[in-house]
C-alpha positions in Angstrom: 2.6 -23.2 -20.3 1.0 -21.2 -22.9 1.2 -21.0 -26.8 2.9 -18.4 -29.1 0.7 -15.7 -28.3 1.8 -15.9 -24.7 5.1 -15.1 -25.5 3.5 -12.1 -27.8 2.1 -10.8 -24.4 5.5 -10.7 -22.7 7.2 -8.9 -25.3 4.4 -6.7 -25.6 4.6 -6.1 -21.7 8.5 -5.6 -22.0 8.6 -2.9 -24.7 5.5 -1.2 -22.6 7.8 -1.3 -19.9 10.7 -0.1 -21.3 8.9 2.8 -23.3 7.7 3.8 -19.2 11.4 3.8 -18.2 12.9 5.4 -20.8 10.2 8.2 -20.2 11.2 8.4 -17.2 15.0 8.8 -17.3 14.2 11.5 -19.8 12.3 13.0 -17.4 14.0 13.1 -14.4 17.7 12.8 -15.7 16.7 17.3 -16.6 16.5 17.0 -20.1 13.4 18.5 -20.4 13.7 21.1 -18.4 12.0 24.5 -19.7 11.1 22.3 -23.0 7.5 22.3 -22.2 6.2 20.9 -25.4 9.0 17.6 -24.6 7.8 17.7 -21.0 4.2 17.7 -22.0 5.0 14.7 -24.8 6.2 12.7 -22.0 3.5 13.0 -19.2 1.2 11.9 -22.1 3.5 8.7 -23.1 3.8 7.8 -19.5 0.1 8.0 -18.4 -0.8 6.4 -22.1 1.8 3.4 -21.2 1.0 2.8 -17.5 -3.4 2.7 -18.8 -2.5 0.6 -21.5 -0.1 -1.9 -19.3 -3.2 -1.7 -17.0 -5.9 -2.6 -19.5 -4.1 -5.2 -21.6 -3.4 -6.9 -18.3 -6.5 -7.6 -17.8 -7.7 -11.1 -19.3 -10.3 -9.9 -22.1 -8.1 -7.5 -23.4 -5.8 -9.7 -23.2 -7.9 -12.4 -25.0 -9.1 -9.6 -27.7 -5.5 -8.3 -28.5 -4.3 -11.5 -29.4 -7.3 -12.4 -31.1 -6.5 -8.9 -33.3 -2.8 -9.5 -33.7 -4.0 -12.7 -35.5 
């Protein structure tokens, strides 16, 4: 039963989320295929996503991104 900013964190964690599927279905679904520069863009956005899902989840970062967001 937190305040505002815990609902901040769940969105946050939601569009993370979503950003990590969507990369990929782009992925796998062929679309890249022989468009390295695409392919390379999302291995970057997909390891990116999954370290930042990892590190915000952690309570200080938590704690400091709301603190920034304020």
């Amino acid at each position: 039963m937190g305040g505002p900013g815990d609902d901040r964190g769940v969105q946050r964690f939601r569009l993370a989320l979503l950003s990590f599927f969507v990369s990929l279905i782009v992925f796998f679904s062929g679309y890249a295929k022989g468009r390295r520069r695409l392919t390379v863009a999302l291995i970057a956005s997909t390891v990116t996503t999954v370290l930042l899902l990892v590190v915000s989840l952690t309570p200080p970062m938590m704690s400091l991104s709301g603190w920034l967001l304020d």
